[in-house]
N, C-alpha and C positions, 0 to 999 in steps of 0.2 A: 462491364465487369463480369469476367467468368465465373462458374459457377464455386473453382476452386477458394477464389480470391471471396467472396461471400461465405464459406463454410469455412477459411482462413477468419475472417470478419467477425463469426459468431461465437465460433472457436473462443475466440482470441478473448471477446467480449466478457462470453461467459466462464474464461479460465480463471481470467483475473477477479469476475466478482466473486467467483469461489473463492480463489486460494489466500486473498488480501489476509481475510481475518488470520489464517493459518499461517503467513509469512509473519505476521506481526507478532502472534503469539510465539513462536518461534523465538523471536529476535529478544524477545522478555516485553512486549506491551500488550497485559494479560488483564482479564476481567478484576482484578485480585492487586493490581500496582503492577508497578514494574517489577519486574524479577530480577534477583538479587545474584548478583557474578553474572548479568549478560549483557548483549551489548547494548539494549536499554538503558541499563544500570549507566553505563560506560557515557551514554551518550546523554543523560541526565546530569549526570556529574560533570561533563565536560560543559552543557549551556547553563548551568547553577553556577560555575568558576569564571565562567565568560560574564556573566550578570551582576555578580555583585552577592550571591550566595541562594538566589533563587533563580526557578524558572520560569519565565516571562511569558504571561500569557499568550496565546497566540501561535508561541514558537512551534517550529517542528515535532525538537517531545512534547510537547503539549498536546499539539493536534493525533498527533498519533497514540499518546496514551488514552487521550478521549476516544479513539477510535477501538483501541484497544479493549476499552472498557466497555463502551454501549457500542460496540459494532459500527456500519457505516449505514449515516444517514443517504439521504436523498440523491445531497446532492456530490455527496462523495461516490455513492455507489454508480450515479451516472459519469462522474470523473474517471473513474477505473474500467468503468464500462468503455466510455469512447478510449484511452489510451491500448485497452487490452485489444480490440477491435483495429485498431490501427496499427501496435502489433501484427496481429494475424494476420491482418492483410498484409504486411508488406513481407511477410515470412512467405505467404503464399506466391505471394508477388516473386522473391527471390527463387521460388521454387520453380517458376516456371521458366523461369531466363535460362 
């Protein structure tokens, strides 16, 4: 592995464990609920009418409003960490073909 493809790697790593929190707050999954008119809202509303009037433990917004709310645990931050990492690497990867 060259040296490119390892600072692609870290890169990658630690873009993603930054920027999760700020992509999700964006999107409306905010310390404070979801945010009202965004596509949180939109995507609450859609798995509450899929369910039967709520949202289902578990689910996607679920996971991400919790995330949204307390930040990311452990083992989420290592989840983001290995995908942003393998990201980068294959970015850098592309870069060098």
């Amino acid at each position: 592995m060259g040296l490119l493809m390892i600072i692609g790697a870290v890169a990658g790593a630690g873009g993603a464990i930054a920027l999760a929190p700020v992509v999700l707050g964006a999107v409306g999954f905010t310390a404070a609920g979801i945010a009202v008119n965004s596509v949180a809202a939109g995507m609450m509303a859609a798995a509450a009418t899929a369910n039967g009037g709520a949202v289902a433990a578990g689910s996607t917004v679920a996971v991400l409003q919790s995330i949204g709310a307390a930040g990311l645990g452990a083992a989420a931050t290592a989840a983001v960490g290995s995908v942003g990492a393998v990201v980068g690497t294959a970015t850098a990867a592309a870069v060098l073909i």
